[in-house]
C-alpha positions in Angstrom: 6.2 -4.5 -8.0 5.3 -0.9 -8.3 1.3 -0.3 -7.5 1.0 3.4 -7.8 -2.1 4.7 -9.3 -5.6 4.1 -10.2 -7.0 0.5 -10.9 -10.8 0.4 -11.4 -12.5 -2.5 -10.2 -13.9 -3.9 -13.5 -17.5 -4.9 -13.5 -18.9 -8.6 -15.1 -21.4 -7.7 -18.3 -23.7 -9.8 -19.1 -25.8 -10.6 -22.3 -29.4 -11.0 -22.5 -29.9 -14.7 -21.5 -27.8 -13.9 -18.2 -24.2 -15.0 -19.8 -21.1 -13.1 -19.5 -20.1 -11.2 -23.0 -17.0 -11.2 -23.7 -17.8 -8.8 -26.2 -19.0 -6.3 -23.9 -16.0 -7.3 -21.6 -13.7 -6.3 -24.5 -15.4 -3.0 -25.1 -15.1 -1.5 -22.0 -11.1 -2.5 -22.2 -10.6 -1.0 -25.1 -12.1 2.1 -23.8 -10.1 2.1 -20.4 -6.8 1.2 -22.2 -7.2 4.6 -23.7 -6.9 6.0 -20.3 -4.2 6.6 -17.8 -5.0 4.0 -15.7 -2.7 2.0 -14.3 -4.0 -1.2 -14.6 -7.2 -3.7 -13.8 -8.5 -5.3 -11.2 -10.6 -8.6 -12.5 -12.8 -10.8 -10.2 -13.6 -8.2 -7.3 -16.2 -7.4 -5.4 -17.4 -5.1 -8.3 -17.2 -7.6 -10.7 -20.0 -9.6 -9.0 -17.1 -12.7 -8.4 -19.3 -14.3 -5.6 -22.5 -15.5 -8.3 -20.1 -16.3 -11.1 -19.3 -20.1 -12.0 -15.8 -21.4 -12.0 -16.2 -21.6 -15.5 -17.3 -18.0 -15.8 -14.8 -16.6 -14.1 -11.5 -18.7 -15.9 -13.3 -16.9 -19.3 -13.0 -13.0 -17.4 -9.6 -14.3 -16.3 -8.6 -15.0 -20.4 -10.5 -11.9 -22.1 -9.4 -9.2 -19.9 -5.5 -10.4 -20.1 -6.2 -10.8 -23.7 -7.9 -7.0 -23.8 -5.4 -5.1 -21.6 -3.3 -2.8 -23.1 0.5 -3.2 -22.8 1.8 -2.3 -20.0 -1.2 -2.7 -18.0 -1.0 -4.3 -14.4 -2.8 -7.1 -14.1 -4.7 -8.2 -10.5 -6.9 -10.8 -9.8 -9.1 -11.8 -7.2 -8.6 -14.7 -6.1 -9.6 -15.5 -2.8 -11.8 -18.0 -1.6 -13.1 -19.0 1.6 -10.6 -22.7 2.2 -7.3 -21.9 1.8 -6.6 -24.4 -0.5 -9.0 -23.1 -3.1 -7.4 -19.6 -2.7 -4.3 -21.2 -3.7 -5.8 -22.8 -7.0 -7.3 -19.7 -8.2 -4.1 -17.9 -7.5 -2.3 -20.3 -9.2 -4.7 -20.4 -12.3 -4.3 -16.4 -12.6 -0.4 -17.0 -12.4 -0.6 -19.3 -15.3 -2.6 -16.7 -17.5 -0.2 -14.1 -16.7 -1.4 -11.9 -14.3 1.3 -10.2 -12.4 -1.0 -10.1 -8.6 -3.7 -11.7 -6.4 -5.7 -10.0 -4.5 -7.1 -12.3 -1.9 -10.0 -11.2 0.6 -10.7 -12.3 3.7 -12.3 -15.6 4.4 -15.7 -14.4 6.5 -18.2 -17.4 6.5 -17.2 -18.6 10.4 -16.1 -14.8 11.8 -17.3 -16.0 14.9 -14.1 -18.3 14.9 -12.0 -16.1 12.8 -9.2 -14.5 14.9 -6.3 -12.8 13.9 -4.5 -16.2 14.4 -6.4 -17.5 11.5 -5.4 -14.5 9.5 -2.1 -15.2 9.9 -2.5 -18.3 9.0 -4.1 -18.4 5.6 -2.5 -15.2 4.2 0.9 -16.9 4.7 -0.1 -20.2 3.5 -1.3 -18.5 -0.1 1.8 -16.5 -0.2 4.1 -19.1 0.5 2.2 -21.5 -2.8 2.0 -18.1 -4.8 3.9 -17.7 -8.1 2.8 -13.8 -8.2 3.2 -11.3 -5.1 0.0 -11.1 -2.7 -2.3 -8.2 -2.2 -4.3 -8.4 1.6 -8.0 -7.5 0.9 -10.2 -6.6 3.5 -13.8 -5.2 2.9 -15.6 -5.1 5.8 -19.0 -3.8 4.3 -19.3 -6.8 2.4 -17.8 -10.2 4.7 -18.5 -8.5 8.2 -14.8 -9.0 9.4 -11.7 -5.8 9.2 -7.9 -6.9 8.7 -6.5 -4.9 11.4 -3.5 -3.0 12.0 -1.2 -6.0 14.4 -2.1 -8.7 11.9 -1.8 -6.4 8.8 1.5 -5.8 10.1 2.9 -8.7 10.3 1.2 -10.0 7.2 3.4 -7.1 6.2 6.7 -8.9 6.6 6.1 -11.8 3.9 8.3 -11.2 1.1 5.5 -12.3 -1.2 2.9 -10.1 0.6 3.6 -6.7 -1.3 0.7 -4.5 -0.2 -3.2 -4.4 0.9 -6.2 -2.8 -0.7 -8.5 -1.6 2.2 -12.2 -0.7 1.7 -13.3 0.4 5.0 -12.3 3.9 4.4 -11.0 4.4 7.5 -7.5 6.3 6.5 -6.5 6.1 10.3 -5.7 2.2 9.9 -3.6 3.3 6.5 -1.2 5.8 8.6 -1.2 3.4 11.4 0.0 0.0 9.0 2.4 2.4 7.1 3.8 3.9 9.8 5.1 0.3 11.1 5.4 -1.8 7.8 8.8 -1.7 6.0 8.2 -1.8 1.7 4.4 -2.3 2.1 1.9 -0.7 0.0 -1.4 0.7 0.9 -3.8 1.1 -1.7 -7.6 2.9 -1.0 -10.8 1.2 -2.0 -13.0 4.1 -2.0 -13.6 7.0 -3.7 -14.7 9.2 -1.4 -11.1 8.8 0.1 -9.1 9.2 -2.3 -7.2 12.4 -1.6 -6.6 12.3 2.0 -5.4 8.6 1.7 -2.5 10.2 -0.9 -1.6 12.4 1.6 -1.7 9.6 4.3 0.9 7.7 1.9 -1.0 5.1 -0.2 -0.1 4.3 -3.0 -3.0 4.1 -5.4 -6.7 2.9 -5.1 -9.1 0.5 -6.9 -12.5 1.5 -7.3 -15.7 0.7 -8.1 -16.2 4.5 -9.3 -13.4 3.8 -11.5 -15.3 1.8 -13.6 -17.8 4.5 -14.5 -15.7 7.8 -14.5 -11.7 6.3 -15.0 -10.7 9.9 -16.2 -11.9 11.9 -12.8 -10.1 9.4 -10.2 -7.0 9.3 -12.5 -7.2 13.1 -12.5 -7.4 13.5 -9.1 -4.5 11.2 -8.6 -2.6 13.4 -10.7 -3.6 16.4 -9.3 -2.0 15.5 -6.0 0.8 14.3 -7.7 1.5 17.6 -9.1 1.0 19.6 -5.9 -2.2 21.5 -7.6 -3.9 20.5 -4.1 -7.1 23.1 -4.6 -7.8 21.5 -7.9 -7.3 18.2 -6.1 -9.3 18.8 -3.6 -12.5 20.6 -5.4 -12.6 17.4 -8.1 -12.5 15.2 -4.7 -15.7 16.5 -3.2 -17.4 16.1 -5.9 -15.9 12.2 -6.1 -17.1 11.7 -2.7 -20.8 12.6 -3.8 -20.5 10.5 -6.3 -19.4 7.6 -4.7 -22.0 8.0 -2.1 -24.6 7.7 -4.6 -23.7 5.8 -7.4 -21.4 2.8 -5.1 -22.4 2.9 -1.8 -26.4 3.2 -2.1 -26.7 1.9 -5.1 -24.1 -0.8 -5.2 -23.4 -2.5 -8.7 -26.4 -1.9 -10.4 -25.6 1.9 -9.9 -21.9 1.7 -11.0 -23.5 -0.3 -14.3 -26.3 2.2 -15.3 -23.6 5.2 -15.1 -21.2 3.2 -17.3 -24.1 2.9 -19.7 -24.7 6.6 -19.8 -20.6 7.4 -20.2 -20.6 4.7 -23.1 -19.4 1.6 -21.7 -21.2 -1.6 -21.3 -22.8 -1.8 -18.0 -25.9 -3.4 -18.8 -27.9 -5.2 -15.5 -26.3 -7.0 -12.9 -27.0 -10.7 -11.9 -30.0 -11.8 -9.8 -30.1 -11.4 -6.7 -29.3 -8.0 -7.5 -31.5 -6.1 -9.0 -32.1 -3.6 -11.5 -32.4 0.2 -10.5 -35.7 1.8 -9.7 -36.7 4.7 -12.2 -36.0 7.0 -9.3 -32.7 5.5 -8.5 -31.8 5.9 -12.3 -32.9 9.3 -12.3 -31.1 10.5 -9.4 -27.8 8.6 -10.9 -28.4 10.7 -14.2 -27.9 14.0 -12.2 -24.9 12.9 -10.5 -23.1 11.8 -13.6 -23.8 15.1 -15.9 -22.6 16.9 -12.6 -19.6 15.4 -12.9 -19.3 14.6 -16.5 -21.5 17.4 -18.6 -21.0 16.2 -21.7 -23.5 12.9 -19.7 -26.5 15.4 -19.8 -26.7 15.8 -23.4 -26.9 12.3 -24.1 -29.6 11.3 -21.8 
């Protein structure tokens, strides 16, 4: 399975009793499939999967596959903190036809958590799995790092295909490519986009990718047309962006710039809260900064 290029990391609207809409849901995909993305990611960190119901998330699971455009690649997140409920969920998305899991690292006992439990669990899902296997470590959120030994030789599973990896730390990318035979590295921040290319990854999902899909496919692009200045101008002004809008303002940010670009962002779930009229205001700035045509509609 071929990963390369941009997936964003779709968030979870919500109506306004607190529900998901499915509407809403189905707006935004009909907006992205008019894009060059490659793909979605459904039920990850930016899709607020940890305060979702089972429930909930089996009805993101259906509408988004029903959405997608053809020829879309279809990831869900699946992982849970037993390994035998990762397997379930991974299962369930296998069933509705989505073509990988992406499965993040169980955190809740890290003091007990050693690369031998790694091991462990990753090749316990990938040996139930129907679909290939995507590692997922996101240090800023569970507190724990796949590193580059265990990454390794998660690496040599024939149904682990590849790792998204969202400490932005591009060293660990050239180190686990450098070693790893048919593996695939894919970058979870924005800010990091370019110089993870040219480290050898193939793609990124992103939060950012939710708000402004066009500017991280174009910068994709861009390096894969050797136009590097272009690349790297558009870049810089990615990694402000991601600063601003992801990591200080988290969901709610990524949501209130979706709203001003025309998708359905709307508030996030409690405990997360809505942004402050400064935050907003800041965000506003950013976004016509990157997208101009923003500005005039605000």
């Amino acid at each position: 399975m071929d990963l390369s290029g941009i997936y964003p990391a779709l968030t979870t609207p919500f109506d306004t009793e607190g529900n998901f809409s499915a509407a809403d849901f189905k707006h935004n995909l009909h907006k992205y499939n008019q894009t060059d993305l490659a793909g979605y990611v459904v039920l990850g960190s930016t899709g607020e999967s940890v305060l979702l119901s089972d429930k909930e998330a089996e009805a993101i699971l259906a509408t988004a596959i029903e959405a997608a455009g053809s020829g879309k690649r279809m990831i869900a997140g699946t992982g849970a903190e037993s390994t035998a409920e990762t397997i379930v969920r991974t299962k369930r998305a296998a069933s509705m036809g989505y073509h990988a899991a992406l499965v993040k690292t169980p955190y809740y006992y890290k003091p007990v958590y050693k690369a031998e439990v790694y091991l462990a669990h990753y090749r316990a899902v990938a040996d139930a799995s129907p679909i290939p296997i995507l590692l997922y470590s996101v240090p800023q959120f569970t507190g724990v790092s796949l590193e580059t030994p265990e990454i390794v030789a998660l690496s040599e599973h024939p149904n682990i295909i590849g790792m998204k990896d969202s400490s932005g730390i591009v060293q660990r990318t050239v180190e686990v490519l450098a070693a790893a035979n048919n593996f695939q590295m894919l970058t979870g921040s924005a800010s990091v986009i370019l110089p993870s290319l040219s480290a050898g990854v193939s793609g990124a999902i992103l939060a950012l990718g939710s708000a402004f899909p066009e500017k991280c496919v174009a910068v994709y692009q861009l390096y894969r047309q050797k136009m590097y200045d272009q690349a790297r101008e558009l870049q810089g002004k990615l990694a402000l962006a991601s600063k601003k809008v992801v990591s200080e303002c988290g969901i709610p940010g990524v949501k209130f710039v979706m709203d001003l670009r025309g998708y359905r962002g709307g508030l996030p779930r409690l405990p997360l809260l809505p942004l402050s009229d400064q935050a907003k205001l800041t965000l506003t700035k950013i976004a016509a900064s990157l997208e101009p045509a923003v500005a005039a509609t605000v």
